[in-house]
KOLVO-88171 format. One line per field, with one value per residue (C-alpha): residue number from 1; x, y, z. Coordinates in Angstrom, 1 decimal. Example, Ala and Ser with C-alpha at 12.3 -4.5 7.8 and 13.67 -1.06 7.14 Angstrom:
2
num c(1,2)
xx c(12.3,13.7)
yy c(-4.5,-1.1)
zz c(7.8,7.1)
% end
This chain:
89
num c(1,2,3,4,5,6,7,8,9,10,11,12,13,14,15,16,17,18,19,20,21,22,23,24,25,26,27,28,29,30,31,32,33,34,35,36,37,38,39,40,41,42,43,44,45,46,47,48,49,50,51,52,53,54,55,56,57,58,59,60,61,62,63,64,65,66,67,68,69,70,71,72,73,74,75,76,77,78,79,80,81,82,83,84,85,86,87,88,89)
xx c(60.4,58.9,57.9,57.3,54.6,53.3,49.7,47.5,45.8,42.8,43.2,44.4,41.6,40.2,43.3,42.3,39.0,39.7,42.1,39.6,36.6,39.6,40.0,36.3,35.4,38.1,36.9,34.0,34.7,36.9,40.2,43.2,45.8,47.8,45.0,44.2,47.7,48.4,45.4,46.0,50.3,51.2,52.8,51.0,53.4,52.0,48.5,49.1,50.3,47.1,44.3,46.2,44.9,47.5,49.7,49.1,49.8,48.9,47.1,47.0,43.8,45.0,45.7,41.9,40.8,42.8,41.2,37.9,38.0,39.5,36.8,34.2,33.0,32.9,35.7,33.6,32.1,36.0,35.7,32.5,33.2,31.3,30.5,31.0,30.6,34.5,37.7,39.9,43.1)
yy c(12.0,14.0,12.3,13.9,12.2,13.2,14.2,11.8,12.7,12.1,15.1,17.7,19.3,19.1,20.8,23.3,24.2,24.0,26.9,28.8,28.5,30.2,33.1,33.2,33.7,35.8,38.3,37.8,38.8,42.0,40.5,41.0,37.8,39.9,40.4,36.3,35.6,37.4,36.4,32.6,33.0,31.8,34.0,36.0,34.2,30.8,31.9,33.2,29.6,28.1,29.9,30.1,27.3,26.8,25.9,22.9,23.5,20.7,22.5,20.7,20.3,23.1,25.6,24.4,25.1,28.3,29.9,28.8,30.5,33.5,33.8,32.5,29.9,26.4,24.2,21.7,25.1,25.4,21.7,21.9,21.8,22.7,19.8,21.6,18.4,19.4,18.7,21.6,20.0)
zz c(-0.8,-3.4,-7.1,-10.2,-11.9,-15.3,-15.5,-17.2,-21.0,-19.7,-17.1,-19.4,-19.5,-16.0,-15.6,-18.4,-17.2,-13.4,-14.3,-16.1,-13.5,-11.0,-13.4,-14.1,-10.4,-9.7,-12.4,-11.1,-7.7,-9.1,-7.9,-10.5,-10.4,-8.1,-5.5,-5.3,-5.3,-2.2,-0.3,-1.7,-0.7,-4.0,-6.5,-9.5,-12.1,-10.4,-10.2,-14.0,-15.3,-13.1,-15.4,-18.4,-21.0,-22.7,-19.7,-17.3,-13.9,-10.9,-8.2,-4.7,-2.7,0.1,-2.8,-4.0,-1.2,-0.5,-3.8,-2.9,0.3,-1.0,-4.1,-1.2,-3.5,-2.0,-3.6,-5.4,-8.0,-8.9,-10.0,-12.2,-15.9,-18.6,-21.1,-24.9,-26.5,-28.0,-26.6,-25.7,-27.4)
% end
């Protein structure tokens, strides 16, 4: 049985910069969203709503480790966030 369970405040922006360390490495690696997407199986839309800041979008550990694999970057760089001493909301 599947549950729907709101993500925590204190995750927001774990979610927020997990999303833009994807999109960072993928630019970095010369792939557009399109390109990861297919080598990921998810959709370009999904992929989209990952990076994008200003939406939050849960990621599973096999799509982490999916995108690492396709960006060949182990999983745990993905999960290293900048401290800016700010909050992003």
């Amino acid at each position: 049985m599947s549950r729907s369970k709101a993500i925590a405040y204190q995750n927001i922006n774990r979610y927020i910069q997990l999303g833009l360390n994807i999109a960072y490495f993928r630019k970095l690696r010369g792939l557009t969203q399109e390109q990861l997407a297919e080598k990921t199986g998810i959709s370009r839309s999904y992929l989209s709503a990952v990076e994008a800041p200003n939406i939050i979008k849960t990621v599973s550990l096999e799509l982490l480790f999916e995108i690492s694999d396709a960006l060949c970057v182990a999983p745990h760089r993905l999960l290293e966030f900048r401290e800016t001493g700010q909050e992003l909301l």
